[in-house]
N, C-alpha and C positions, 0 to 999 in steps of 0.2 A: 463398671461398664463391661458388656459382652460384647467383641466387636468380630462380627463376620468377615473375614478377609478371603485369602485363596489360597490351596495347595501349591505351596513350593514360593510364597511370597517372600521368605526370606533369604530365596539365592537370587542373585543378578541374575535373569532371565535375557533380558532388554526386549520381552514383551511388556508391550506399555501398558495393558487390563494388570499385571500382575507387580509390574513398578510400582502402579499407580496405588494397588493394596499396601502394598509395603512403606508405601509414603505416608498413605493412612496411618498403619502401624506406627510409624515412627512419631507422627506427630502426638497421637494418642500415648506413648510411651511416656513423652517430654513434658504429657500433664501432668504426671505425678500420685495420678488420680487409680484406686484398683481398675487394675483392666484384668479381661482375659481374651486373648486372643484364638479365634475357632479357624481353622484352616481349613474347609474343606476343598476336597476335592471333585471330578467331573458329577454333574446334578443325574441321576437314573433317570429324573422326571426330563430332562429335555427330549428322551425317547418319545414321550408320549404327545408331544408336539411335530418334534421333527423325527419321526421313526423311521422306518426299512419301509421301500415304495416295494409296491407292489407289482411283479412283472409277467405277465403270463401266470399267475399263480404259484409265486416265488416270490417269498420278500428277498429283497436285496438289501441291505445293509453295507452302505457307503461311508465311508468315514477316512479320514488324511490320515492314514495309520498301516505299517506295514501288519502282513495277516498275523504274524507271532509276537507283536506290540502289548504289550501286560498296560489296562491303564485301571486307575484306578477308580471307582464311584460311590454317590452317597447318595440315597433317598432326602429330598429336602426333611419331612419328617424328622429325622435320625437328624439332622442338624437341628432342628429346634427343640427336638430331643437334650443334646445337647446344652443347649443356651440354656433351656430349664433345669438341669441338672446344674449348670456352672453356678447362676443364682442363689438356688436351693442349697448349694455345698460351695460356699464360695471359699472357705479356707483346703478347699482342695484344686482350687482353681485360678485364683489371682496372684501372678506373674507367671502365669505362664499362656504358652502358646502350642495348641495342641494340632493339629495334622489328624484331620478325620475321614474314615474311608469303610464303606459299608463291602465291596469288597472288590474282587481284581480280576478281572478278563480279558483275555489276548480279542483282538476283534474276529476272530475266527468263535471263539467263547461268545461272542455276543449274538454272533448267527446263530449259531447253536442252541443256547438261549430263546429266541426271535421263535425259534423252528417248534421247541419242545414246548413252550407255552401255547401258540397258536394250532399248533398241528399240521404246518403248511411248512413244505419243504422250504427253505434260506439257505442264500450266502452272503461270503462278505466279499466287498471289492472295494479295491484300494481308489482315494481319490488321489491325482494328484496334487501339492499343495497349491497350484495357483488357481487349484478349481475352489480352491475357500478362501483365498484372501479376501475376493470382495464380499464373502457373504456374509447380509445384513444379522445373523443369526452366533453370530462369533463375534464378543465384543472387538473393540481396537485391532481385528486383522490389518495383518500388514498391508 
């Protein structure tokens, strides 16, 4: 079994999306059965859902993250990437639990990014966190 969990599911968080991973894990451990566990980290692809609005002709890129915050991300691709590689090589992969991350930008980096694809001047601006807890787009926010 290849089982998709989340980056950082195996430290107590007491975020409940990522308890909740880790419960998974644990129960799947307790079958007995080959596992491999995939960790990945924040999805690239959620950009192209919820991206940088557009301001006056300036994307803005908001996000609950101080400007010099390193986070890390993965194209879903490269996760299924993955899975197919764990199958295909599975004595290189069953018992373990791998942490997958395509690669790592401060959110300052991600405007930056936002700007140089587009061509359209960007920034980033901090949200603060009680501006995402109810948002429907984050699972289990507080």
């Amino acid at each position: 079994m290849v089982y998709t969990s989340v980056g950082g599911a195996e430290r107590e968080s007491g975020v409940p999306h990522f308890d909740s991973k880790r419960g998974i894990e644990r129960y799947l451990e307790g079958t007995g059965g080959p596992l491999t566990v995939l960790r990945p980290t924040f999805f690239m692809d959620d950009f192209a859902a919820h991206g940088p609005e557009r301001v006056d002709g300036t994307l803005v890129v908001r996000l609950a993250l101080k400007p010099d915050t390193r986070v890390q991300f993965i194209a879903v691709d490269d996760i299924g990437w993955f899975a197919a590689e764990a199958f295909d090589r599975p004595e290189a992969y069953v018992g373990r639990a791998v942490e997958i991350a395509g690669d790592a930008l401060t959110a300052t980096q991600i405007a930056e990014a936002f700007s140089a694809r587009s061509g359209l001047p960007a920034r980033f601006e901090e949200l603060p966190l009680d501006a995402v807890a109810n948002n429907p787009y984050i699972p289990n926010a507080p």
